[in-house]
VEXDRENZA-611705 format. One line per 3 residues: for each residue y, x, z of C-alpha. Coordinates in nm, 3 decimals. Layout:
<nodes>
Y X Z ~ ... $
</nodes>
This chain:
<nodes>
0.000 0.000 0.000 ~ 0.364 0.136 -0.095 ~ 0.647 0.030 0.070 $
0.956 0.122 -0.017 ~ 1.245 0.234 0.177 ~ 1.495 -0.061 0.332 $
1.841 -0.079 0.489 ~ 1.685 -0.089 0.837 ~ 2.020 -0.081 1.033 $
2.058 -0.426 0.984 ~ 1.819 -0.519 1.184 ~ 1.878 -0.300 1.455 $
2.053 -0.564 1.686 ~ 1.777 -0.821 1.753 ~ 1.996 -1.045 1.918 $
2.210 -1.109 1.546 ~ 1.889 -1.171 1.431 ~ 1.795 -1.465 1.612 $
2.160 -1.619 1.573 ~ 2.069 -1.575 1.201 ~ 1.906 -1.889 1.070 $
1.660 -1.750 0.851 ~ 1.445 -2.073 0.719 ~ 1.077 -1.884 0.722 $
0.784 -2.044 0.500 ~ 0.441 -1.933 0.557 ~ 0.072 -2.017 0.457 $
-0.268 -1.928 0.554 ~ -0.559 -1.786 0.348 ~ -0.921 -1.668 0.388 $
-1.000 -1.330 0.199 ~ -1.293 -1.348 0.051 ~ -1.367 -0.982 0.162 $
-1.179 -0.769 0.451 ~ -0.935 -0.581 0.345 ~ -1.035 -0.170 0.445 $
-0.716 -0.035 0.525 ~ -0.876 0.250 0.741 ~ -1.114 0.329 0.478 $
-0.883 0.324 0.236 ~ -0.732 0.488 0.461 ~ -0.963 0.803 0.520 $
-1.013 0.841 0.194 ~ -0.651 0.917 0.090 ~ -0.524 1.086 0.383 $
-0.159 1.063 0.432 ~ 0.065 1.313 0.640 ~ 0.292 1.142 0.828 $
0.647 1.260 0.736 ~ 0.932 1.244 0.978 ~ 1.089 0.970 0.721 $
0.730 0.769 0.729 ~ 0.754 0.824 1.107 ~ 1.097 0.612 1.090 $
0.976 0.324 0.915 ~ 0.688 0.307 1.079 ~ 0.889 0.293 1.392 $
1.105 0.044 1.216 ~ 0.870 -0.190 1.149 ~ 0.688 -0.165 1.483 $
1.080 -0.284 1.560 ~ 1.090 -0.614 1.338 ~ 0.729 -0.667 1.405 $
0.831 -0.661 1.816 ~ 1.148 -0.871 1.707 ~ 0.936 -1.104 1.462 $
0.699 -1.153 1.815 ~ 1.005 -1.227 2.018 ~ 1.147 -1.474 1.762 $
0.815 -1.662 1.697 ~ 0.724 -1.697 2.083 ~ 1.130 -1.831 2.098 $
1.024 -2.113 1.824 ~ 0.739 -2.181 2.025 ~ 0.899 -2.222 2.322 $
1.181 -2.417 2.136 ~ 0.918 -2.641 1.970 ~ 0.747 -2.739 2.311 $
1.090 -2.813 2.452 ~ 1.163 -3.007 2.149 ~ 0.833 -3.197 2.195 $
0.884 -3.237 2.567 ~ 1.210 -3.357 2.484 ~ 1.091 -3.610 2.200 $
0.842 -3.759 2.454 ~ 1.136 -3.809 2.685 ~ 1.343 -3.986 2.442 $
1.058 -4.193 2.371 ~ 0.976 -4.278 2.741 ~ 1.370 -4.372 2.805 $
1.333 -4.556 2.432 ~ 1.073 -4.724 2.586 ~ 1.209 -4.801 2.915 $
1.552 -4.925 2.765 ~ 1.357 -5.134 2.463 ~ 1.184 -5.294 2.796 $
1.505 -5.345 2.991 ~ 1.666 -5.461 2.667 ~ 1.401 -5.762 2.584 $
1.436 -5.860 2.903 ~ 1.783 -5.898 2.898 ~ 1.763 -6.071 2.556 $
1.532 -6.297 2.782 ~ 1.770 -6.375 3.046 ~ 2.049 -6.446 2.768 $
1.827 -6.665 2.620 ~ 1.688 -6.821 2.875 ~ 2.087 -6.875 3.033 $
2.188 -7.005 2.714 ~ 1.938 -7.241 2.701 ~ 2.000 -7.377 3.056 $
2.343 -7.380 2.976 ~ 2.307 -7.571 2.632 ~ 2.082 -7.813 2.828 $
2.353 -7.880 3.122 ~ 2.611 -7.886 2.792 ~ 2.412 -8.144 2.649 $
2.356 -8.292 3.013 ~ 2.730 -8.326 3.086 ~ 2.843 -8.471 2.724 $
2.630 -8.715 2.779 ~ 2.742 -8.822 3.128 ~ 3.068 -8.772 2.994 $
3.033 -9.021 2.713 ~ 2.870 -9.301 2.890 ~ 3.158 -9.241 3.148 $
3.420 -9.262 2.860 ~ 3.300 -9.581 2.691 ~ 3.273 -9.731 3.086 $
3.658 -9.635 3.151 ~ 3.743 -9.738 2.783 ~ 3.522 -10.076 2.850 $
3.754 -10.143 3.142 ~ 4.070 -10.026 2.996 ~ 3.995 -10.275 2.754 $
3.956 -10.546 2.939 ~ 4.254 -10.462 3.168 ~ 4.500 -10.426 2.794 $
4.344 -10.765 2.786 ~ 4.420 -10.899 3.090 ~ 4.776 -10.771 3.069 $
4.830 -10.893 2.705 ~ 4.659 -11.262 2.808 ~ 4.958 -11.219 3.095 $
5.218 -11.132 2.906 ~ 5.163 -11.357 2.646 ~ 5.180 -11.641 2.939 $
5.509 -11.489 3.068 ~ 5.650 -11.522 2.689 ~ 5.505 -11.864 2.664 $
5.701 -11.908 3.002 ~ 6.049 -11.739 2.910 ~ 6.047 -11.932 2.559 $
5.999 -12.269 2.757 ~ 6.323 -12.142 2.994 ~ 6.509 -12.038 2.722 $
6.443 -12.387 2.538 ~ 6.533 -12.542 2.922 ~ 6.878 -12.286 2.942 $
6.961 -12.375 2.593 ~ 6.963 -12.714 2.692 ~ 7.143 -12.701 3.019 $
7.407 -12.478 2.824 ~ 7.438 -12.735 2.529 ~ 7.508 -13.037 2.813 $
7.722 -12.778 2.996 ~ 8.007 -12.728 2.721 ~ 7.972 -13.069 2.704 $
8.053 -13.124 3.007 ~ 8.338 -12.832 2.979 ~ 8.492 -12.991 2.658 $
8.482 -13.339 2.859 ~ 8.666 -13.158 3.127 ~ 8.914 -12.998 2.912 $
9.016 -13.267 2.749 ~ 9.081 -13.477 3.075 ~ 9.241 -13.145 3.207 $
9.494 -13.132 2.913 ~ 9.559 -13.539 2.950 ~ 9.637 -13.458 3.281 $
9.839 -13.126 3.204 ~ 9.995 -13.285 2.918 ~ 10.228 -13.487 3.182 $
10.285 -13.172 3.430 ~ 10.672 -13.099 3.433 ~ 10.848 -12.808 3.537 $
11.105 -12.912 3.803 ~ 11.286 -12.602 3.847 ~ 11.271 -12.549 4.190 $
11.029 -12.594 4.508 ~ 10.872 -12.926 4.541 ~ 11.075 -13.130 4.792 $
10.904 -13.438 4.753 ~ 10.569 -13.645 4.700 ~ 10.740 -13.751 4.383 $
10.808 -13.343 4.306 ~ 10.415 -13.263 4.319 ~ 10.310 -13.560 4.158 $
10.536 -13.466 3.820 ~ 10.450 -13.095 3.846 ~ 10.067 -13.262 3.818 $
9.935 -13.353 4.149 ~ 9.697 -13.648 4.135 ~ 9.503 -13.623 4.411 $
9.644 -13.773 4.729 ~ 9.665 -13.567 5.059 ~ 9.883 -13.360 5.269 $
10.117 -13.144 5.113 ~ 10.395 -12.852 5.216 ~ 10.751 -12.867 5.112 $
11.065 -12.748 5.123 ~ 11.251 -12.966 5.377 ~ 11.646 -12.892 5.451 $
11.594 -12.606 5.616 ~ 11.219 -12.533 5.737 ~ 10.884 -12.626 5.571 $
10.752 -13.008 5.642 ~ 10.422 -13.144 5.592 ~ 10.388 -13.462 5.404 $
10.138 -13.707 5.303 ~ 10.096 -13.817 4.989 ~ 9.963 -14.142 4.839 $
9.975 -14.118 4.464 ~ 9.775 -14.437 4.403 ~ 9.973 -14.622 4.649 $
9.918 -14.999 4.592 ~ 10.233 -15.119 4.698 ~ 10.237 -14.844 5.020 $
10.447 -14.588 5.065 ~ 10.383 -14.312 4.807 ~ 10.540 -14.049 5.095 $
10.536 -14.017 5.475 ~ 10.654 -13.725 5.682 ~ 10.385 -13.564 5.917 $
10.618 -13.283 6.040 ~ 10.764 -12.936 6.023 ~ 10.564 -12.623 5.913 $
10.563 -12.289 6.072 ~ 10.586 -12.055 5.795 ~ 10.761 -11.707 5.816 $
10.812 -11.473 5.498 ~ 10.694 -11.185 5.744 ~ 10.649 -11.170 6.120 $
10.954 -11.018 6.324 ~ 10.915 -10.937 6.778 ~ 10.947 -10.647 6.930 $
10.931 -10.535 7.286 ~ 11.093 -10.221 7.449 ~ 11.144 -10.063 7.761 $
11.329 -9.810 7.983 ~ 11.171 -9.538 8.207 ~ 11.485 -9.378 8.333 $
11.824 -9.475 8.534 ~ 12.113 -9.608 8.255 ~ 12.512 -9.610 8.426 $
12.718 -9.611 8.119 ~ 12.914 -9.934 8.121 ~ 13.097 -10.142 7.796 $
12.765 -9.919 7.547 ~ 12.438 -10.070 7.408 ~ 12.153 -9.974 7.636 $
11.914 -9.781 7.456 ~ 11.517 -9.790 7.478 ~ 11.275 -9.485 7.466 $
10.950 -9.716 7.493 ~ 10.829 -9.959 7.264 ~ 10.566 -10.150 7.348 $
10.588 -10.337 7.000 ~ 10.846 -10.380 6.725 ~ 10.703 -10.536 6.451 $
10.893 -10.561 6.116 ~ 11.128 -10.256 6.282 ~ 11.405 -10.469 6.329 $
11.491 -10.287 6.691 ~ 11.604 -9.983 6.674 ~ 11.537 -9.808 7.013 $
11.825 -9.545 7.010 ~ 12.113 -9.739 6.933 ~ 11.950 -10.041 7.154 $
12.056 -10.301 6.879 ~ 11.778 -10.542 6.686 ~ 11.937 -10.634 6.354 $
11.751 -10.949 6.194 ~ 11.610 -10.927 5.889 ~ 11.559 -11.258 5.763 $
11.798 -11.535 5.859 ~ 11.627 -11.820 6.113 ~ 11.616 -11.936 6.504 $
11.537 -11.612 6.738 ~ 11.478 -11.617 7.071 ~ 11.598 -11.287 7.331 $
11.521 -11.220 7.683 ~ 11.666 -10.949 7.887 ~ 11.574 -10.808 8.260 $
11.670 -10.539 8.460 ~ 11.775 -10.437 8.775 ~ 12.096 -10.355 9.001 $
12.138 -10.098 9.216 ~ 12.461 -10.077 9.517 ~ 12.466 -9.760 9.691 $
12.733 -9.866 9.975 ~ 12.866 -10.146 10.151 ~ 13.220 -10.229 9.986 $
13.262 -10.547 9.734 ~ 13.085 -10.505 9.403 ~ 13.042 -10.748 9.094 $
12.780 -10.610 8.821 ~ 12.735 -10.787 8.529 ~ 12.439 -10.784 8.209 $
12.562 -10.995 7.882 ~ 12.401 -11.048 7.576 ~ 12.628 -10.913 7.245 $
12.642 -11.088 6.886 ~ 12.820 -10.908 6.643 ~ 13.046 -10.759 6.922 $
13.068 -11.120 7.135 ~ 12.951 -11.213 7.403 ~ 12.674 -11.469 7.390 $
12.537 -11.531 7.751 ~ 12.588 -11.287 8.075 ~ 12.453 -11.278 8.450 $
12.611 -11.072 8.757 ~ 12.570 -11.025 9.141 ~ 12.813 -10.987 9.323 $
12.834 -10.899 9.719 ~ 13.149 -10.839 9.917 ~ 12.989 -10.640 10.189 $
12.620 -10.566 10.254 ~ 12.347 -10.311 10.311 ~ 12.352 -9.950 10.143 $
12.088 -9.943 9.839 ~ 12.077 -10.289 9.781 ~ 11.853 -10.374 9.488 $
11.970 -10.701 9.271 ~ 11.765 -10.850 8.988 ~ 11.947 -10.923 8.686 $
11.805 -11.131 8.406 ~ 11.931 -11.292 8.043 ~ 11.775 -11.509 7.744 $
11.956 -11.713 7.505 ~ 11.831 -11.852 7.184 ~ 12.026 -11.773 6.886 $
12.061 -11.904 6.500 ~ 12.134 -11.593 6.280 ~ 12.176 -11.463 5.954 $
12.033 -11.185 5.782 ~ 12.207 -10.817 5.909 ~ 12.305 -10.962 6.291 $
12.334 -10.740 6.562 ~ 12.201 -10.778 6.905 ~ 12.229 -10.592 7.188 $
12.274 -10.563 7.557 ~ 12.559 -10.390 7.797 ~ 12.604 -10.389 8.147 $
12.980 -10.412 8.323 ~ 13.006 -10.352 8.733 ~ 13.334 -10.326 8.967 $
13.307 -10.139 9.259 ~ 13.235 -9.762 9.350 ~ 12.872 -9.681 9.285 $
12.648 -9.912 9.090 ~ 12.427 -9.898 8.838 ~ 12.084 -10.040 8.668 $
11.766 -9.860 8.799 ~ 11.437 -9.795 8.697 ~ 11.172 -9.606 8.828 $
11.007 -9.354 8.599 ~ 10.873 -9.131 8.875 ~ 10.571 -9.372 8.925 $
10.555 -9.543 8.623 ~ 10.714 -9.889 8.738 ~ 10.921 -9.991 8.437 $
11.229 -10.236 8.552 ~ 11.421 -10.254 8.231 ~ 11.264 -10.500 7.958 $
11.432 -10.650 7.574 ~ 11.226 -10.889 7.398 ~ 11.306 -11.092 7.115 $
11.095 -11.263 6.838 ~ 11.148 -11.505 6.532 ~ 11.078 -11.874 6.648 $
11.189 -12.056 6.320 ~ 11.254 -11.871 5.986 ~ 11.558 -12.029 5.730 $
11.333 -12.088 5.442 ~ 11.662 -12.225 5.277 ~ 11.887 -11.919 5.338 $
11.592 -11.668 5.268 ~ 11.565 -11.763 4.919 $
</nodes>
């Protein structure tokens, strides 16, 4: 056998040549006769040169390193193996674990497409019950409501009716209302008189107001009177445009003499006709008033004294009372008191002043413990309907 000489430096470093991935094909044979290398062998002796020595050396190397790499595939194809009948238990296992799941699913689903099927059913037999009643209670409603029309239409026919006779009825009225109206006359002024009302349209008989000379009267009136009196007088009336009294008082001693006495309570003044600083009421409205005045007198010694309280009108006297001592006790307490009922006219003045002779006396009242002894009242008894016009 010749072999010839090779590059063996590349295959020095064994470890390159296993990264290498060298795809390696090989057969067996059977020789039909040994091959007789070591006869061969002895017959042509060969001296080994230091070059043969090299190769020989060399590929005692590879041979080593072809050992080395074929006990690595070996080892690498019984891991493989182990490996591939690891794969196929866990294959196995998970194919097992995966049918049963598929069972489960399956078996779920059905259960659940059962209780699906279970439910719609309930649920449609419950539907057609509720729409089974619902129906019947549209029907109930609608038989109802078809009585209430039949009800209102009947009404309506009855209002209709009523209404019709009722403008009758309002025409008839009207047209005894503008027979009677037709004769109503405008007199001009404020009925004086049965025969007044009955031309401004009065027809019914009964008791009437009017305007008498000065005050209201009430009269009764007959307008069918069949041969009676159409008119006879029941009296006056009390009727006042607006209410006018007042009421004032004094809490503290007064001394100036010939001066309106002025007022710092007021107890009432309605229609402010008093005024309480200047002490004079003017009247508002002309008619009969009515004034009362009290207070009281005190004499602090014993010589003669005269005091007098009057009653003013425009500046005259209209009534007055006095005391009058010519000797007597030290703080000697008098009463004095006035009224008077008096006919004015609108913007009259009333007041009250107080006159004395002697050295010390004057009108007292006690403030110190509340005692009020100076009173004014006046009110409106009878208003001039007349003059207030």
């Amino acid at each position: 056998m010749q072999l010839s000489k090779i590059n063996l430096d590349k295959f020095r470093d064994s470890q390159s040549f296993r990264d290498r991935n060298v795809p390696v094909r090989y057969t067996t044979a059977e020789l039909s006769a040994p091959i007789k290398i070591m006869e061969q062998a002895a017959e042509f002796p060969v001296t080994d040169t230091a070059e043969q020595k090299n190769l020989k050396d060399a590929v005692k190397a590879i041979s080593n390193r072809l050992d080395n790499t074929i006990n690595d595939l070996f080892k690498t194809k019984n891991e493989l193996r182990d490996a591939k009948i690891e794969l196929a238990k866990k294959c196995e296992g998970n194919k097992q674990e995966w049918v049963k799941t598929k069972a489960d699913l399956t078996k779920q689903l059905d259960d659940f497409s059962s209780k699906l099927k279970v439910n719609s059913n309930q649920l449609r037999q419950e539907l057609k019950v509720e729409l089974k009643v619902s129906e019947a209670n549209l029907k109930r409603e609608f038989s109802a409501t078809s009585n209430d029309f039949e009800k209102t239409k009947t009404n309506f026919a009855t209002i209709r009716m009523e209404l019709s006779n009722a403008m009758f009825t309002v025409k008839d009225v009207a047209a005894k209302l503008n027979e009677r109206t037709s004769e109503i006359v405008d007199i001009g002024k404020m009925p004086t008189s049965c025969t007044d009302l009955q031309r401004m349209g009065h027809k019914l008989s009964g008791f009437f107001s009017v305007k008498g000379s000065k005050k209201m009267e009430m009269i009764y009136c007959d307008f069918y009177p069949n041969e009676n009196e159409i008119q006879k007088r029941i009296g006056y009336v009390d009727v006042k445009s607006a209410p006018v009294h007042f009421y004032v008082t004094r809490d503290s001693t007064f001394k100036l003499t010939n001066t309106p006495i002025p007022f710092n309570l007021v107890r009432m003044n309605e229609g402010n006709a008093m005024d309480l600083a200047s002490g004079k009421f003017t009247a508002p409205r002309p008619g009969i008033y009515y004034f009362s005045f009290t207070g009281h007198a005190r004499i602090s010694n014993s010589s003669p004294y005269h005091f007098y309280s009057s009653l003013y009108l425009n500046g005259y006297i209209v009534g007055s009372s006095f005391v009058s001592e010519e000797r007597d006790a030290i703080n000697k307490f008098s009463p004095l008191t006035v009224q008077a009922t008096l006919n004015l006219k609108m913007g009259d003045q009333v007041w009250v002043q107080i006159q004395y002779y002697g050295l010390s006396s004057y009108l007292y009242s006690l403030h110190d413990d509340g005692d009020r002894m100076t009173h004014f009242t006046g009110f409106l008894l009878e208003e001039d309907i007349e003059a207030s016009r």
